[in-house]
DSSP file (Angstrom, degrees, kcal/mol; ACC not computed):
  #  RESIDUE AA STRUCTURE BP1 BP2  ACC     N-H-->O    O-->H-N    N-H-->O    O-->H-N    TCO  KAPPA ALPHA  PHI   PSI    X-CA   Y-CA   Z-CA
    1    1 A X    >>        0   0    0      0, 0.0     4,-1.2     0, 0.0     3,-0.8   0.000 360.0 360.0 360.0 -39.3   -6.2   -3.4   32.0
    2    2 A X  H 3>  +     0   0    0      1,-0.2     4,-0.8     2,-0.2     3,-0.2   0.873 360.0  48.1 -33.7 -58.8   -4.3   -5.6   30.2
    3    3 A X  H 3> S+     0   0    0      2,-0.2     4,-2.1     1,-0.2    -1,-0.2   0.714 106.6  62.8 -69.9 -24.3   -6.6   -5.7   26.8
    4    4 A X  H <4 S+     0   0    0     -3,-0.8    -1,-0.2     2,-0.2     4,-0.2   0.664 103.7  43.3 -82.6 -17.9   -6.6   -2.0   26.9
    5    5 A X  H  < S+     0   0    0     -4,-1.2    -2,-0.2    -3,-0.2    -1,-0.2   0.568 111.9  55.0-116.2   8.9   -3.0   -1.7   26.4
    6    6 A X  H  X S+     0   0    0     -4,-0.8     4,-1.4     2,-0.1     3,-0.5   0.852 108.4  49.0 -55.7 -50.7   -3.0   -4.3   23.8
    7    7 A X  H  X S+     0   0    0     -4,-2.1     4,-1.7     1,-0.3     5,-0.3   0.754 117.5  39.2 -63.6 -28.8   -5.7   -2.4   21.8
    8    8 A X  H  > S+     0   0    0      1,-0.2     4,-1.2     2,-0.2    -1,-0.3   0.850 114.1  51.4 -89.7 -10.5   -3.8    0.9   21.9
    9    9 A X  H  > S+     0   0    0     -3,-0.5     4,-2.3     3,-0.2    -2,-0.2   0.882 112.7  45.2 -87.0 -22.8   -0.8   -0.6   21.5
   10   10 A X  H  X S+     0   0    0     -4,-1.4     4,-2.8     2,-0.2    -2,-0.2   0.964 114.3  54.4 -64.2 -78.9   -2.4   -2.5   18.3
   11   11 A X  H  X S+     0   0    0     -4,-1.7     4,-2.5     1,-0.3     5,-0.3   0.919 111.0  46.4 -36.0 -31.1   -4.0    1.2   17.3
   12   12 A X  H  X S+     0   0    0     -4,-1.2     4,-3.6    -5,-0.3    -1,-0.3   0.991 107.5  49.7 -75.4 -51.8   -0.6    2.7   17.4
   13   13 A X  H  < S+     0   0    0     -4,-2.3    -2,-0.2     1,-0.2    -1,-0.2   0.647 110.7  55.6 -47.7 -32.0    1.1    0.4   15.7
   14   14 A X  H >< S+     0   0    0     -4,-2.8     3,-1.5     2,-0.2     4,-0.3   0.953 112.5  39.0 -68.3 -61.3   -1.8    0.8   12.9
   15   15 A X  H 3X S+     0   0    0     -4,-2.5     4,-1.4     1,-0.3     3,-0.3   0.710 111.2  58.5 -95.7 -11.9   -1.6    4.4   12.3
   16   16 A X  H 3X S+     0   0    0     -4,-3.6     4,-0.9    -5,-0.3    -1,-0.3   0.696 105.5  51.9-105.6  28.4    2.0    4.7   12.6
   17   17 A X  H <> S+     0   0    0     -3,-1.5     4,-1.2    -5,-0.2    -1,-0.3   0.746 103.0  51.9 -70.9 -20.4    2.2    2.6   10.2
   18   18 A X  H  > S+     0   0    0     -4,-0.3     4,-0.9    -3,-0.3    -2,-0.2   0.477 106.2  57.4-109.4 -25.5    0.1    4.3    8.0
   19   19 A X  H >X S+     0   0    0     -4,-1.4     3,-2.0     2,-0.2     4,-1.8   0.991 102.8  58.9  43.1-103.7    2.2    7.5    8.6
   20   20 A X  H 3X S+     0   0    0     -4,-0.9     4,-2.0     1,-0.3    -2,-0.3   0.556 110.2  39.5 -11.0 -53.7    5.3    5.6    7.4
   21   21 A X  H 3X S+     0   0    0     -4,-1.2     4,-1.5     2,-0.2    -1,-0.3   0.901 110.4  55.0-100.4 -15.3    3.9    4.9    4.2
   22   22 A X  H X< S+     0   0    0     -3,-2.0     3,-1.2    -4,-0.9    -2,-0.2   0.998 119.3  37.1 -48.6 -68.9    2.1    8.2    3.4
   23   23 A X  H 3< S+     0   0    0     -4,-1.8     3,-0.5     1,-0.3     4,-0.4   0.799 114.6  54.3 -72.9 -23.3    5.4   10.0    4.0
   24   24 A X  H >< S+     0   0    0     -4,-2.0     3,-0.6     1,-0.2    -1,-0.3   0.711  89.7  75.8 -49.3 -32.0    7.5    7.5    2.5
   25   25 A X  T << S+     0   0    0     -4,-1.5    -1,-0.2    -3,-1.2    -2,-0.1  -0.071  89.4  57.0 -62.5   8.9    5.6    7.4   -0.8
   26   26 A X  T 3> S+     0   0    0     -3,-0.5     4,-1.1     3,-0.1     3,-0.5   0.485 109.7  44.7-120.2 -32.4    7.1   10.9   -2.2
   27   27 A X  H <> S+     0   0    0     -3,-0.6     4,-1.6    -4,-0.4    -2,-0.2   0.783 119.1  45.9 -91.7  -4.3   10.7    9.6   -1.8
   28   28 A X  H  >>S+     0   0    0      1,-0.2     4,-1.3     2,-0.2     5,-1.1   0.576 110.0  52.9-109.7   6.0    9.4    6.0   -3.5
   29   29 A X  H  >5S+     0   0    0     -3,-0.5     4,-0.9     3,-0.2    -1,-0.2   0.969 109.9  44.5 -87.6 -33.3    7.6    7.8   -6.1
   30   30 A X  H  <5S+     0   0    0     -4,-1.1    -2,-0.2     1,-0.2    -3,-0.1   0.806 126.9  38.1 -72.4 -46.2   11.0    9.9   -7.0
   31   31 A X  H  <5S+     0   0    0     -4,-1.6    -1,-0.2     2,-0.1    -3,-0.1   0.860 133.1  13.3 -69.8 -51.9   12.8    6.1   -6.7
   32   32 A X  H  <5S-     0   0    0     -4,-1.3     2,-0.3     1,-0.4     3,-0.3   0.520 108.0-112.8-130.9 -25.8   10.6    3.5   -8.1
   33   33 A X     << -     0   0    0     -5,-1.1    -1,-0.4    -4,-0.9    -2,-0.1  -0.879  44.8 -45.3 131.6-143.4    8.1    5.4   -9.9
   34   34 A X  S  > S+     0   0    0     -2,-0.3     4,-1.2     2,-0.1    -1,-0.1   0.634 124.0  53.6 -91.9 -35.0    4.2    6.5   -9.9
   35   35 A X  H  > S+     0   0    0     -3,-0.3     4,-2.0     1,-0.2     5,-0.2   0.943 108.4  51.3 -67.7 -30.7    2.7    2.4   -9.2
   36   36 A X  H  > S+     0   0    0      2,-0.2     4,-0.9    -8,-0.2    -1,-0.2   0.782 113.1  37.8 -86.8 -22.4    4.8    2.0   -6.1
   37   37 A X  H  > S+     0   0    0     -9,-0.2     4,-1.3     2,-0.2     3,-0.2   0.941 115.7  57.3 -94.0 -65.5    3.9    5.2   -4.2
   38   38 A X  H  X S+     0   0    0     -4,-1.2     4,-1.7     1,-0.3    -2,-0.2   0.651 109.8  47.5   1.8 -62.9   -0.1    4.7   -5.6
   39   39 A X  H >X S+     0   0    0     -4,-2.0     4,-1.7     1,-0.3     3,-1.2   0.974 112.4  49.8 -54.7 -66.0    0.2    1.2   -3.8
   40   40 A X  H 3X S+     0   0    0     -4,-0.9     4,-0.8     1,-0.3    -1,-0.3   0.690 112.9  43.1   7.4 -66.6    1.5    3.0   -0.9
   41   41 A X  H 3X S+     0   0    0     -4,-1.3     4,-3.0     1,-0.2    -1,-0.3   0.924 112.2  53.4 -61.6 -49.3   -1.1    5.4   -0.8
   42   42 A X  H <X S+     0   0    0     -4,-1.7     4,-2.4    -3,-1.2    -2,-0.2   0.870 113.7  41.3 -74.2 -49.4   -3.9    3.0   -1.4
   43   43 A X  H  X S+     0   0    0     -4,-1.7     4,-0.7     1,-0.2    -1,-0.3   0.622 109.3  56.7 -88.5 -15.5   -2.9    0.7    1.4
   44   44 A X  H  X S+     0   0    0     -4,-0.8     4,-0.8    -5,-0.4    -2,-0.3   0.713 107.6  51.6 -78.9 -18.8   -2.1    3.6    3.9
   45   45 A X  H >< S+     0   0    0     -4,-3.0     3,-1.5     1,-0.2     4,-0.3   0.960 106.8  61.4 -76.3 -73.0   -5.8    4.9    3.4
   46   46 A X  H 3X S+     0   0    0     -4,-2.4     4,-0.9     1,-0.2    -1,-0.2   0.581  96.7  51.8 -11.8 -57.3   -6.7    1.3    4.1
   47   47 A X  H 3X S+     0   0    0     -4,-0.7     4,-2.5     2,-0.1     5,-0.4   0.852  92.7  63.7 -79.1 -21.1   -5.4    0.8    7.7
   48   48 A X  H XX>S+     0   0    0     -3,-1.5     4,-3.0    -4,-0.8     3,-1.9   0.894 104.8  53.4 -61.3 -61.8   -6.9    3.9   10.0
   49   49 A X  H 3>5S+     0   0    0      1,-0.3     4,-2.1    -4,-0.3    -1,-0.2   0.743 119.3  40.4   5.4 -72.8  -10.6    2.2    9.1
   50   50 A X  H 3X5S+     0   0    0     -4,-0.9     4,-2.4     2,-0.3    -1,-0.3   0.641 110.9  51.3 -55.7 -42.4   -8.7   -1.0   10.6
   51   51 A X  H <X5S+     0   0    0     -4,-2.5     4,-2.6    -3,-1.9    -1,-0.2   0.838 104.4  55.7 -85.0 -39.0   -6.9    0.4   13.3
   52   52 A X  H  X5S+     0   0    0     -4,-3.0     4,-1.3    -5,-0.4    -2,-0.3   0.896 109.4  55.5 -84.2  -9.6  -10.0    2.2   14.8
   53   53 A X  H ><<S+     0   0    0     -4,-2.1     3,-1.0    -5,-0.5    -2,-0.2   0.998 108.5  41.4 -11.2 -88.3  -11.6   -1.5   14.8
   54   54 A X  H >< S+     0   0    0     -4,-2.4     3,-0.6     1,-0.2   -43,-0.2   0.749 113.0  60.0 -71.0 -11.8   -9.1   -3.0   16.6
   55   55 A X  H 3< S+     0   0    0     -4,-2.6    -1,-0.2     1,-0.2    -2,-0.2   0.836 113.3  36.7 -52.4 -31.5   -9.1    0.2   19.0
   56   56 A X  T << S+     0   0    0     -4,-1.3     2,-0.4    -3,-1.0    -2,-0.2   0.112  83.4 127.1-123.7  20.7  -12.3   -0.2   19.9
   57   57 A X    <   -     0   0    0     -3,-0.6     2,-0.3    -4,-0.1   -50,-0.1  -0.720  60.8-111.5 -87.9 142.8  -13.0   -4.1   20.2
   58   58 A X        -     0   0    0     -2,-0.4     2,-0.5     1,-0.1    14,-0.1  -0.641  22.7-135.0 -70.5 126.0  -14.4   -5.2   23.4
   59   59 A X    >   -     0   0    0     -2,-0.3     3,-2.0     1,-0.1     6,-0.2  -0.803   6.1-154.7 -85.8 117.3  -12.6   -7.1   25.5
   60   60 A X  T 3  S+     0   0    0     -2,-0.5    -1,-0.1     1,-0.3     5,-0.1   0.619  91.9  46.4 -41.7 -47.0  -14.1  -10.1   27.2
   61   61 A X  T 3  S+     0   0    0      1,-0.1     2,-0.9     2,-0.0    -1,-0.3   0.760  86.6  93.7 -62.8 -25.1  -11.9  -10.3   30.1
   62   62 A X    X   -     0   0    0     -3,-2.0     3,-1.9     1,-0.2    -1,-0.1  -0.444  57.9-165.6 -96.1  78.5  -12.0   -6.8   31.1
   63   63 A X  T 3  S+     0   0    0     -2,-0.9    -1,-0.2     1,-0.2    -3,-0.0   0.927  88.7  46.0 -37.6 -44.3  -15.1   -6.4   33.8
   64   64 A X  T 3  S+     0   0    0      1,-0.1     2,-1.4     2,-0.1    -1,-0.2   0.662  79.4  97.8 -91.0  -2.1  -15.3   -2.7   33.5
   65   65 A X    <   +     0   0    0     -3,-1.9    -1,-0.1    -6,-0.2     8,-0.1  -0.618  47.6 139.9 -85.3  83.4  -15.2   -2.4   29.5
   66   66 A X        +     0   0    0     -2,-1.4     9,-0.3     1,-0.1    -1,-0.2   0.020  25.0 110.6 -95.1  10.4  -19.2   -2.1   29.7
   67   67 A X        +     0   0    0     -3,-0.1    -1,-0.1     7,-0.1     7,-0.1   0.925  61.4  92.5 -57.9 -30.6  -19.6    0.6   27.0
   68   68 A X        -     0   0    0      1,-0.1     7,-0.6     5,-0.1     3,-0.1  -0.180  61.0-153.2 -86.6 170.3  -21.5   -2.2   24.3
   69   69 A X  S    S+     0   0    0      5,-0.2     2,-0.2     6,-0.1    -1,-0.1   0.526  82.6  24.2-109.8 -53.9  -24.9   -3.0   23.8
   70   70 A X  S    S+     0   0    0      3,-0.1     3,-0.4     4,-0.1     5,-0.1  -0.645  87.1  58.5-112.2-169.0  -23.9   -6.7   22.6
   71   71 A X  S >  S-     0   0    0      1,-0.2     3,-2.1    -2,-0.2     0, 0.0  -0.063 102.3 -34.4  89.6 165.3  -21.5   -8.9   23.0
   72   72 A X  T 3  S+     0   0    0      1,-0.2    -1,-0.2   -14,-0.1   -13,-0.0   0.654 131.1  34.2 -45.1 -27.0  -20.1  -10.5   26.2
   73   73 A X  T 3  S+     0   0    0     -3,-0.4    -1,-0.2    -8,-0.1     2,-0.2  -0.103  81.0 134.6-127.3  51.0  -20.4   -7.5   28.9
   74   74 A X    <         0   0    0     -3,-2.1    -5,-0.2     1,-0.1    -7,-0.1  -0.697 360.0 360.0 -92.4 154.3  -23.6   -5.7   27.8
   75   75 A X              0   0    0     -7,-0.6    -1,-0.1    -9,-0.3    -6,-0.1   0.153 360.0 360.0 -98.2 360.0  -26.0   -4.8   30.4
């Protein structure tokens, strides 16, 4: 149970970051210009990809996480 509320808590963390810099990136284009909200952009499209990764990695300890085909608790 443990690993399952590390991975969402990991997943949360990912997208609200990714939030954070979407909506931040209109007050930092008005501030700092057009490169710094771009980066912004570029690197908030990056993380959901990332986030459902680490949502969805199996965890070894976890007897009942048996969803995979490989890996340590495939059937």
């Amino acid at each position: 149970m443990r690993g399952i509320k590390r991975r969402k808590l990991w997943y949360v963390l990912l997208m609200g970051t990714c939030l954070v810099l979407f909506a931040a990136s209109a007050p930092v284009y008005h501030f700092f210009g057009t490169g710094w909200a771009v980066a912004m952009c570029v690197v908030a499209s990056v993380l959901p990809p990332i986030a459902m990764t680490v949502g969805n990695i199996a965890d070894p300890d976890d007897p009942r996480d048996h969803d995979n085909r490989y890996g340590p608790n495939a059937e």
